[in-house]
C-alpha positions as CSV (number, residue, x, y, z in Angstrom):
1,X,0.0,0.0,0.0
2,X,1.4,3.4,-0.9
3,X,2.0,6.2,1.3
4,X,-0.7,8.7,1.4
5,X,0.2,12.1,-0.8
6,X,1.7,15.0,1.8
7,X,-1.4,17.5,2.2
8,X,-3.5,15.8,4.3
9,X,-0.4,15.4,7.1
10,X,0.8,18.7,6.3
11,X,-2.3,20.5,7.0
12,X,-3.1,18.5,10.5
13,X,0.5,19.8,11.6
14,X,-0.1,23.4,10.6
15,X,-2.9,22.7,12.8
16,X,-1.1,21.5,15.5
17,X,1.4,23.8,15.0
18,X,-1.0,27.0,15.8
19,X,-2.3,24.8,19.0
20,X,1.1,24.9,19.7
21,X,2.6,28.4,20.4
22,X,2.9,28.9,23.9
23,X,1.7,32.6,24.2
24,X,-1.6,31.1,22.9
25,X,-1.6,28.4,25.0
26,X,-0.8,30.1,28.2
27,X,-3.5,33.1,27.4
28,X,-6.2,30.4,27.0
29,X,-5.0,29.1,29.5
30,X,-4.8,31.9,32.1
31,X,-8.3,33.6,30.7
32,X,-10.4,30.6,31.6
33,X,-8.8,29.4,34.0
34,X,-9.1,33.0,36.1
35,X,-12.8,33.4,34.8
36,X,-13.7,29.8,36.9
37,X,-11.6,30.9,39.7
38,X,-13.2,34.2,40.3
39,X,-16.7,33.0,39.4
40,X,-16.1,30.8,42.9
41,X,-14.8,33.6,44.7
42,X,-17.5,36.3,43.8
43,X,-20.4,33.3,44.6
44,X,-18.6,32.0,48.1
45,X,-19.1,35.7,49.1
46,X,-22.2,36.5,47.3
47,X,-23.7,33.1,48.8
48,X,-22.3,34.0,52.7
49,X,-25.3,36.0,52.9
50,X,-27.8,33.2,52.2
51,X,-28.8,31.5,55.8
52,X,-31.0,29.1,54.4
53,X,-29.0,25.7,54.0
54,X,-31.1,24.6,51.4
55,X,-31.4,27.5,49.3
56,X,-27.6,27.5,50.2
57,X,-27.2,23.7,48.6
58,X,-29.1,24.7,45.1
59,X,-27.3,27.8,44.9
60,X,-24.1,25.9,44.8
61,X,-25.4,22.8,42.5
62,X,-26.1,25.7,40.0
63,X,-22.7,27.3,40.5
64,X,-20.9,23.8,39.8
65,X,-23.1,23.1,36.8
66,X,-21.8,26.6,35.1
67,X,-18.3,25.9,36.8
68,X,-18.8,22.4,35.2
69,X,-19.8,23.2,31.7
70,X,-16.5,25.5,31.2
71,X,-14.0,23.0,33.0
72,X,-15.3,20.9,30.6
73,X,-15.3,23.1,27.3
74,X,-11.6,24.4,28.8
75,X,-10.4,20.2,28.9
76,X,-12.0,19.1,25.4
77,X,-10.9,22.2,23.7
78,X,-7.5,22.7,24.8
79,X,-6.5,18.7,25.0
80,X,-3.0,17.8,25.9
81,X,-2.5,18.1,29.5
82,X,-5.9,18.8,30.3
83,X,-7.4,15.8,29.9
84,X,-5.2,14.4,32.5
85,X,-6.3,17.0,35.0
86,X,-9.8,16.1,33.8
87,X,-9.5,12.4,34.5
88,X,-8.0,13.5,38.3
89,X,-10.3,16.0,39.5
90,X,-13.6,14.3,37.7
91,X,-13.8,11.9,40.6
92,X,-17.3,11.1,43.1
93,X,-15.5,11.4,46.0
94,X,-13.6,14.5,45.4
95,X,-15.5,16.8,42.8
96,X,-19.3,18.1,42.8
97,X,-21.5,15.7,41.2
98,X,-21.7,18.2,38.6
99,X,-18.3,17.9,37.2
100,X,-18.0,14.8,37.5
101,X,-21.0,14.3,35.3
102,X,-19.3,16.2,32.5
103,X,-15.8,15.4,32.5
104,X,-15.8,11.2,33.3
105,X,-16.7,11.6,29.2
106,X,-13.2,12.6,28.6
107,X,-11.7,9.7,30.0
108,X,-11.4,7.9,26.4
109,X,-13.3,10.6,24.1
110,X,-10.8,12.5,23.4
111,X,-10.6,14.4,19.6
112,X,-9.2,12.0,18.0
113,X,-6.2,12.1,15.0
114,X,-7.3,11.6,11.3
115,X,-6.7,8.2,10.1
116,X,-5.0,9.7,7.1
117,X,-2.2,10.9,9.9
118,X,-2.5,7.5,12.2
119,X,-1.5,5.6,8.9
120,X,1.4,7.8,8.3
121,X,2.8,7.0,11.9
122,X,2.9,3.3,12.0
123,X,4.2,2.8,8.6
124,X,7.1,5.3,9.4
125,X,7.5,3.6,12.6
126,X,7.2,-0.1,12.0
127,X,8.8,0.6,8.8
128,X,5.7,-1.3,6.6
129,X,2.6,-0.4,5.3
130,X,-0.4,-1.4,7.3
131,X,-1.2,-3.9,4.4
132,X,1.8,-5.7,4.6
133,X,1.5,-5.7,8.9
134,X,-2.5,-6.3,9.0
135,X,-4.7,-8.0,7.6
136,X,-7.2,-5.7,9.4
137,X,-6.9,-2.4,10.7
138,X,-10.2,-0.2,12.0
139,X,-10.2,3.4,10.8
140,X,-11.9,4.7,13.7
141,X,-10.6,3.8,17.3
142,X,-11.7,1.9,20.3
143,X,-11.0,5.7,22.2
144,X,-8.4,8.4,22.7
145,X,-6.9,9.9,24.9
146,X,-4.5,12.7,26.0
147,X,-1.8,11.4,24.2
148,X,-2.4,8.4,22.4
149,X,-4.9,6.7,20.6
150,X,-6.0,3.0,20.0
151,X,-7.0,1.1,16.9
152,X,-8.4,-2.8,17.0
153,X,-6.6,-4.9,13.8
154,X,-5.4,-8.4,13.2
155,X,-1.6,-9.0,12.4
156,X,-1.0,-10.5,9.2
157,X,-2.1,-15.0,9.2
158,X,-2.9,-14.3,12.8
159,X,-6.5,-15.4,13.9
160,X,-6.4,-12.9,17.7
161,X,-7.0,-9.2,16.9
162,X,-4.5,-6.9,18.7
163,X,-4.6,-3.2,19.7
164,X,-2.3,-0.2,18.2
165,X,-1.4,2.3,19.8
166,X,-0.4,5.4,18.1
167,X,1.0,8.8,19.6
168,X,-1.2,11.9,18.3
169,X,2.0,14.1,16.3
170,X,3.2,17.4,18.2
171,X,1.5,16.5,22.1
172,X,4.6,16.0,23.6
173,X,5.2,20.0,23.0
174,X,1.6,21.0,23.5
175,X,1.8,19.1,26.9
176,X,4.9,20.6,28.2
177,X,3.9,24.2,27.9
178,X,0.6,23.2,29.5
179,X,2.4,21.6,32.6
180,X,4.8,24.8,32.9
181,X,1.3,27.2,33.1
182,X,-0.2,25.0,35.7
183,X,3.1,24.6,37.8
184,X,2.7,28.8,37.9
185,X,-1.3,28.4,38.7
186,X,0.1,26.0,42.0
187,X,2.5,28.4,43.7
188,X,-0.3,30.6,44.0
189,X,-2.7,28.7,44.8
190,X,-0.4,27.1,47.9
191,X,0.3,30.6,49.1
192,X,-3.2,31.5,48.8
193,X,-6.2,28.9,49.5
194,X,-4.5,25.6,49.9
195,X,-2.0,24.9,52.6
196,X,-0.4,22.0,50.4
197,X,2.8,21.4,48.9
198,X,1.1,21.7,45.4
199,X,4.2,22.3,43.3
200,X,5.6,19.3,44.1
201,X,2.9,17.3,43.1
202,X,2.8,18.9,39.7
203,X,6.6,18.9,39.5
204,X,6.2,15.0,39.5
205,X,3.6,15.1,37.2
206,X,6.0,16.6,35.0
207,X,8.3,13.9,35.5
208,X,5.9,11.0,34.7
209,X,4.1,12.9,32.2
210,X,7.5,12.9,30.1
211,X,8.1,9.3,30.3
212,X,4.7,8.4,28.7
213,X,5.9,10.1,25.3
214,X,8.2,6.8,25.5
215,X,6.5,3.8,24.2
216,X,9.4,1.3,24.3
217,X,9.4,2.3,28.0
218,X,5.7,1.6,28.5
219,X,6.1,-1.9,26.8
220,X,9.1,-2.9,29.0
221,X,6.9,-1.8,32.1
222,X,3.8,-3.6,30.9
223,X,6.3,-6.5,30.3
224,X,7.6,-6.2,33.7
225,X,4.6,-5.8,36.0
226,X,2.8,-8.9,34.0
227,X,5.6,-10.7,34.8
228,X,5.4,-9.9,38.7
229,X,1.8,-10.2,38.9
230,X,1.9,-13.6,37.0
231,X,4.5,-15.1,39.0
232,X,3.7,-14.4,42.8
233,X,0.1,-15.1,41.7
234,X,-1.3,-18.5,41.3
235,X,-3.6,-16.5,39.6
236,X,-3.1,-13.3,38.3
237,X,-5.5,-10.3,40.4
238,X,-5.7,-8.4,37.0
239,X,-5.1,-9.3,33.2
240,X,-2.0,-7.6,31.6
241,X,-1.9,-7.1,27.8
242,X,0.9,-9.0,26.1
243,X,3.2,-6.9,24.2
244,X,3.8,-7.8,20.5
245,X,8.2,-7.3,21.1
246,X,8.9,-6.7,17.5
247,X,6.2,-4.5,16.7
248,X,7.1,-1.4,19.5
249,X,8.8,2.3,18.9
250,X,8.5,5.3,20.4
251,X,5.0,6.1,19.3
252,X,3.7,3.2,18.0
253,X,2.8,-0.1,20.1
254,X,1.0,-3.7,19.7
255,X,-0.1,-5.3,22.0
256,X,-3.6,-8.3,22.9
257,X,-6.8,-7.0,22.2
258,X,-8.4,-7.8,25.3
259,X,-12.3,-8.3,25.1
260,X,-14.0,-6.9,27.9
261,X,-16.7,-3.7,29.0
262,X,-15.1,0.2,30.3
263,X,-15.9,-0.1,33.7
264,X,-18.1,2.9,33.7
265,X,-20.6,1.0,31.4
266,X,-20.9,-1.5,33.9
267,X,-24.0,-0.9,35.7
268,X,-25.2,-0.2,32.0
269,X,-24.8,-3.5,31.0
270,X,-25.8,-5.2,34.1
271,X,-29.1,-3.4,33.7
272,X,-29.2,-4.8,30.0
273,X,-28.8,-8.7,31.2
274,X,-31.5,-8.3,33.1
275,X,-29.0,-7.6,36.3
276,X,-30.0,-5.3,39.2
277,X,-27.1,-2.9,38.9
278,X,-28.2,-2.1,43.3
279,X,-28.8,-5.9,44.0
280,X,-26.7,-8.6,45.9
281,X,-25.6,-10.3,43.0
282,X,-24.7,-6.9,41.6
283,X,-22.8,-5.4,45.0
284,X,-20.9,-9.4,44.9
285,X,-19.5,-8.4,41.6
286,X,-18.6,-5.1,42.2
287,X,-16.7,-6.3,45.6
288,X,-15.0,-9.0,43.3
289,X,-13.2,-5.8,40.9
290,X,-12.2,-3.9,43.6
291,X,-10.8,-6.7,45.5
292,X,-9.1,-7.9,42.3
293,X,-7.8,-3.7,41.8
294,X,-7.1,-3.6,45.4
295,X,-5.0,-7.1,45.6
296,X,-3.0,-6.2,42.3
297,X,-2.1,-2.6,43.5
298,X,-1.3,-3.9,47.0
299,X,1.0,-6.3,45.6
300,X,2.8,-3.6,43.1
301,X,3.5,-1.2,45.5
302,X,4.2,-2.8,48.3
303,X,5.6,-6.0,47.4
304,X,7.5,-4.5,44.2
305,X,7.7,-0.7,44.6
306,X,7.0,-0.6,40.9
307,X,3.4,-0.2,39.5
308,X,0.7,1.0,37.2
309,X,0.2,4.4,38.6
310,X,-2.9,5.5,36.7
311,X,-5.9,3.3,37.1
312,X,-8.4,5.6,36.1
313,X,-11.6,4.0,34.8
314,X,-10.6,4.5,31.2
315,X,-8.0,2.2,31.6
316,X,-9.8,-0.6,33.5
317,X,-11.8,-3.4,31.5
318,X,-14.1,-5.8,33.2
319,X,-14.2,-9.3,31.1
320,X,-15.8,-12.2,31.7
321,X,-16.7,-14.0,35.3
322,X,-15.8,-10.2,36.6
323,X,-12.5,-10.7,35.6
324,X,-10.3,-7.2,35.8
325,X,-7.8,-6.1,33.1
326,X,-5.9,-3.1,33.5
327,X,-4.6,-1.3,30.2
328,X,-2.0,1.4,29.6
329,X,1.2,1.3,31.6
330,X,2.3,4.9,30.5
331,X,2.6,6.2,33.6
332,X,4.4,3.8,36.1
333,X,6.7,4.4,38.9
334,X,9.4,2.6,40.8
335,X,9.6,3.7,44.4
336,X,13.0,3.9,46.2
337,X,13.2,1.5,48.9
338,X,12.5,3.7,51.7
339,X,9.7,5.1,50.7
340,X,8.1,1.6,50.2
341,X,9.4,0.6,53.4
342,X,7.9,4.1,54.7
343,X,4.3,3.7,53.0
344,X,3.9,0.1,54.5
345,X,4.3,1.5,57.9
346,X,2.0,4.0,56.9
347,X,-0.4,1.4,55.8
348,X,-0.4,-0.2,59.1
349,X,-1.0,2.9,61.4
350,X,-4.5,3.5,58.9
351,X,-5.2,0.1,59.4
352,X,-4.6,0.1,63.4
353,X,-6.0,3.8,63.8
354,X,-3.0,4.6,65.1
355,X,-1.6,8.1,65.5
356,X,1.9,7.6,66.6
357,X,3.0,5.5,63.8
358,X,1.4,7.7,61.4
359,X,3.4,10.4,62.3
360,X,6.5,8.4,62.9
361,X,5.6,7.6,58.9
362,X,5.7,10.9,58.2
363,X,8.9,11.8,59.0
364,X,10.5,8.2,57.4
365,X,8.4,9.5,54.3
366,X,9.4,13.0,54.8
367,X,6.4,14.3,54.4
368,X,6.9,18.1,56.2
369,X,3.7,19.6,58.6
370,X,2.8,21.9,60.5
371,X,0.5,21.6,63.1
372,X,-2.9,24.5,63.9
373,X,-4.6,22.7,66.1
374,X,-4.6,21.4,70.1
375,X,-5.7,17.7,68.8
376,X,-2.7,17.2,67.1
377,X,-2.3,13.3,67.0
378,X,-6.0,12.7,65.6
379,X,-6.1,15.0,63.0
380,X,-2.6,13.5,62.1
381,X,-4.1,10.3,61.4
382,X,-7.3,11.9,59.8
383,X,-4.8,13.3,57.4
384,X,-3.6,10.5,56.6
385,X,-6.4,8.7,55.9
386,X,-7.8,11.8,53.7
387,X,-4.7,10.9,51.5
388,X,-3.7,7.3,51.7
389,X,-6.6,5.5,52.2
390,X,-9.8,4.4,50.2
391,X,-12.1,4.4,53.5
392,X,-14.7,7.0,53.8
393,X,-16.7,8.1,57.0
394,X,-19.7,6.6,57.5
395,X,-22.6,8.6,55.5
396,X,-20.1,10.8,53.8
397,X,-19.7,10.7,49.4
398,X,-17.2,13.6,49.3
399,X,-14.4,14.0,51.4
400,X,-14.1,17.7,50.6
401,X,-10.4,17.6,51.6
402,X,-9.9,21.4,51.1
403,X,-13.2,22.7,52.8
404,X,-12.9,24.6,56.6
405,X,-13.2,21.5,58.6
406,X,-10.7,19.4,56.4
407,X,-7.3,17.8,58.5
408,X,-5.3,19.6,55.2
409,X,-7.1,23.4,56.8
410,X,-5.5,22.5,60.4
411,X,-2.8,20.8,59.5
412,X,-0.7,22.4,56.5
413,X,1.5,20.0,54.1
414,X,4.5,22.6,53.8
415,X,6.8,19.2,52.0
416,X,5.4,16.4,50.2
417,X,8.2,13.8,48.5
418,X,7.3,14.7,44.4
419,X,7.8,10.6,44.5
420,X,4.9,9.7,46.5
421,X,2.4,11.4,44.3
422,X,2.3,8.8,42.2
423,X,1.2,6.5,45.1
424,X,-1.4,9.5,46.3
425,X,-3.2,10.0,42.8
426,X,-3.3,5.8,43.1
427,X,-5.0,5.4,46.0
428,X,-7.6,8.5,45.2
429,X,-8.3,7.0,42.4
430,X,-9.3,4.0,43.4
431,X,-11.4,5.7,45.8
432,X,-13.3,7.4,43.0
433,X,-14.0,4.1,42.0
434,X,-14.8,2.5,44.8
435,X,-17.4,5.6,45.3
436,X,-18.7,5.4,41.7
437,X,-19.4,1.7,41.9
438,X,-21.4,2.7,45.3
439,X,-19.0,0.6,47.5
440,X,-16.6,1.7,50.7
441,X,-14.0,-0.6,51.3
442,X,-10.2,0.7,53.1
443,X,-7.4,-0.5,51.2
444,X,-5.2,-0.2,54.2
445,X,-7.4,-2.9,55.8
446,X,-6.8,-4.9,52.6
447,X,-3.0,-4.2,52.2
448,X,-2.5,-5.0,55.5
449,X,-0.6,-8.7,55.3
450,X,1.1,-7.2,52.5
451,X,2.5,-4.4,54.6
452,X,3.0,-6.6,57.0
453,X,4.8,-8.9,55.0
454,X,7.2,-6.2,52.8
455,X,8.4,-4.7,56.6
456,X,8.7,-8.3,58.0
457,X,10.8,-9.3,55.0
458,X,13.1,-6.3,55.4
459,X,13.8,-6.7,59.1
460,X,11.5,-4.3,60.5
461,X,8.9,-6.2,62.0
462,X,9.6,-9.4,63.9
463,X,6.6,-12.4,64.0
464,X,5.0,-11.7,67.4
465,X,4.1,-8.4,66.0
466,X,2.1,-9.4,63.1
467,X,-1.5,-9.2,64.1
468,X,-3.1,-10.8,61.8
469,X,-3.0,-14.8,62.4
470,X,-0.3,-16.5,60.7
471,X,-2.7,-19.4,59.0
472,X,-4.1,-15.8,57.2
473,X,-0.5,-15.6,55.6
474,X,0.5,-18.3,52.7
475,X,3.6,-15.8,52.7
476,X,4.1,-16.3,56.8
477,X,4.1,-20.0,56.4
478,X,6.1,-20.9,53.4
479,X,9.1,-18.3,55.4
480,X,8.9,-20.0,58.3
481,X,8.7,-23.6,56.6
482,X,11.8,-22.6,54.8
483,X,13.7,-21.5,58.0
C-alpha cells in the first residue's frame, strides 16, 4: 500500500502547530482558568449572605453546573495536559456531582487524529505499510486519549486481533507548555487557598508525564509488571496485555486486544442482562473488581515498589466472570526503597488507627507539617487517611479535603516527596471508583498482610508483631517452613 500524498499530514501539523505556540496556549490558559476561579470567589461571598441551607445547597449545584460546563469546554478544547487534569479532578469522592457528570466523558473521548495521519505513523515507525503488517486495521478507534490513541486490527495470518497504539503528532510539546502554566497556577494557589505542597505534586507530574511520550518504556513496564503479577500469583489479580516485542517504537505499540466492558458502562450492562445494577448479585461483583484492583495494587506497590500508577476507569476493562484487566502502563513508577518501606508502615497505622505510627511515617516519608490545632495526634491520622486510604466516614460521598473543617485546613503540608504522588493520585483514584461503583472498602485494611509482610521481610517487623493470624498468611508460612 502506498504512502498517502503530503497534504492531508501537512495541514493537520499546521494545525497542531497553531495549537502549539505557547503565548496562545498560556492566554487560554490563564483567561479561563481565572474566569472559573473568580466565578467561585464572587459566589462564596455572594452566597455568605444566604442562611437558608437549602437554598444555600441549590445555589451551589447551580454554581458547579456553570463551573462544570467550562471545565469541561476548557479540557476538550484545549486537549494535551488537560485531559489528564480532567481524569483526576472528575472523581465522586472528590468533585461536585456536577463535574463529574461532565468530565468522566473525557476519560477515552478525546478528539481523535485523522486516520490519514494514524497511517502515516505506523508505517514510518514499523517501517511497513499497514497492508503488509495487517490484515485488518479499524479506521476509527476503540478511544483516545491525552496522548495516544488505539485502533483494534489483526496482524497478518494471525486469527487474535491486537490493539495499536499510536502517539497523536506534536502533544509532547503542546503538553509541556501546559504543565509549565499549571506549575505557575500551584504556587499561588499554595500561598493563597491551599496549605499543600502543590508544586511538588505537579513537579512529578511533570516527570511522569515525560516518560509516557516513550512507548518502548511503556512496553518494558507492561512487560515487567505482568511478569510480577503472573509469578507471585497462582492467579493473576488483574489481566495484563501481552506486548507484540517486535512490533514497538516510540509512538507506535501492539499489544492483545483484550475483550471486555469500560468499567463505567458497567451498571449499563448489568441493567441490559437483566441484572439489578443495586442488588446482591450486583454489589458481589462489584466487591470482586475492587478486590481484584485492590490485591494487584497492593502487591505492586508494596511488594514490588514498581506499578501502574494510573488506574483511572478509562484504563480498567471488566471481562468475563468479573475478571479485571488493567490497560495502559504509560505512567508507572518505581519507588525507592525507603519510601516503600515508609508507606507500608503507613499502611499499618490506617489500618490500626494509630496516630503515633502515622506520624512516625511521616517523617520516614518525609512528608513536612505543620501543626494549627490542640488535637494534634487525631487529625494526624485523619490526614492521613484523607490521602492514603480508600475508606470513607460513615454517611459521607465527598471528602471535601480542602473545605474549613478538612485535616489539610489544620494541618498544612508545607513538603510532600514529588515521589509519592504517584502513590497518592493511586490510591484517590481507586477511591473514585470505589465511590462510583457505590461501594466503601479501606485498602489499608486490605493491604495489610502485604505491609505486613514487605516490613517483615526487610527486618522491621519481627513475628510476634504481626497481628493478623499466621494461617491468614501463605507468605508467613512458606518463610517459616523454609527457615
Amino acid at each position: 500500500m502506498p504512502f498517502l500524498p503530503a497534504p492531508p499530514f501537512d495541514d493537520f501539523r499546521e494545525k497542531i502547530s497553531c495549537q502549539l505556540r505557547p503565548w496562545q496556549r498560556s492566554f487560554q490558559f490563564w483567561a479561563r482558568t481565572a474566569e472559573i476561579y473568580t466565578g467561585y470567589k464572587v459566589f462564596q461571598a455572594r452566597v455568605s449572605f444566604v442562611k437558608d441551607v437549602k437554598k444555600q445547597e441549590e445555589m451551589w449545584e447551580r454554581q458547579h453546573e456553570v463551573a462544570a460546563d467550562k471545565i469541561y469546554n476548557m479540557c476538550y478544547e484545549m486537549g494535551g495536559f488537560f485531559l489528564k487534569i480532567a481524569q483526576i479532578i472528575g472523581k465522586p469522592d472528590l468533585a461536585p456531582a456536577a463535574w463529574v457528570r461532565r468530565l468522566v466523558t473525557l476519560c477515552d473521548q478525546a478528539p481523535p487524529t485523522p486516520y490519514e495521519v494514524v497511517r502515516i505513523v505506523v508505517e514510518k515507525e514499523l517501517g511497513e505499510s499497514i497492508s503488509e503488517l495487517f490484515d485488518q486495521f479499524d479506521a476509527n478507534p476503540l478511544g483516545s486519549a491525552s496522548i495516544a490513541q488505539v485502533h483494534r486490527a489483526r496482524l497478518k495470518g494471525n486469527i487474535n486481533d491486537v490493539v495499536v497504539k499510536v502517539q497523536h503528532p506534536g502533544v509532547q510539546e503542546l503538553m509541556m507548555t501546559d504543565i509549565r502554566n499549571l506549575q505557575a497556577f500551584a504556587l499561588y494557589m499554595q500561598k493563597t487557598d491551599i496549605k499543600f505542597d502543590l508544586y511538588s505534586v505537579t513537579k512529578e507530574m511533570e516527570k511522569q508525564i515525560a516518560y509516557e511520550f516513550d512507548f518502548t518504556r511503556e512496553a518494558a513496564a507492561m512487560d515487567r509488571i505482568r511478569h510480577f503479577l503472573y509469578e507471585n500469583n497462582k492467579k493473576s489479580p488483574v489481566l495484563v496485555p501481552r506486548v507484540m516485542k517486535d512490533m514497538v517504537s516510540r509512538k507506535v505499540l501492539v499489544m492483545d486486544y483484550i475483550d471486555g466492558i469500560p468499567i463505567l458502562r458497567l451498571g449499563d450492562e448489568m441493567a441490559k442482562r437483566g441484572v439489578d445494577p443495586s442488588g446482591r448479585i450486583a454489589a458481589a461483583a462489584k466487591q470482586n473488581i475492587l478486590k481484584s484492583l485492590a490485591t494487584a495494587y497492593g502487591q505492586m506497590i508494596l511488594k514490588s515498589g514498581f506499578f501502574h500508577a494510573d488506574p483511572h476507569p478509562g484504563n480498567i476493562l471488566i471481562c468475563k466472570g468479573s475478571e479485571v484487566a488493567l490497560l495502559d502502563y504509560g505512567q508507572v513508577k518505581d519507588l525507592p526503597e525507603n519510601l516503600r518501606l515508609g508507606y507500608a508502615n503507613l499502611v499499618l497505622a490506617m489500618a490500626d488507627n494509630d496516630p503515633l505510627r502515622a506520624i512516625e511515617s511521616y517523617r520516614e516519608l518525609g512528608i513536612g507539617t505543620v501543626s494549627k490545632c490542640e488535637n494534634e495526634e487525631d487529625e494526624m491520622l485523619k490526614l492521613a487517611q484523607t490521602m492514603f486510604d480508600t475508606n470513607l466516614p460513615p454517611g459521607v460521598t465527598m471528602l471535601q479535603p480542602f473545605s474549613e473543617g478538612s485535616s489539610i485546613k489544620k494541618i498544612s503540608v508545607e513538603a510532600f516527596p514529588e515521589e509519592l504522588f504517584s502513590v497518592l493520585r493511586t490510591v484517590h483514584l481507586l477511591r473514585g471508583l470505589s465511590v462510583g461503583m457505590g461501594m466503601n472498602f479501606s485498602c489499608a485494611q486490605q493491604w495489610r498482610p502485604i505491609a505486613e509482610e514487605a516490613l517483615y521481610l526487610a527486618g522491621r517487623l519481627q513475628a510476634k508483631d504481626i497481628k493478623e493470624k499466621p494461617q491468614r498468611h501463605g507468605w508467613f508460612r512458606r518463610t517459616f517452613r523454609r527457615r
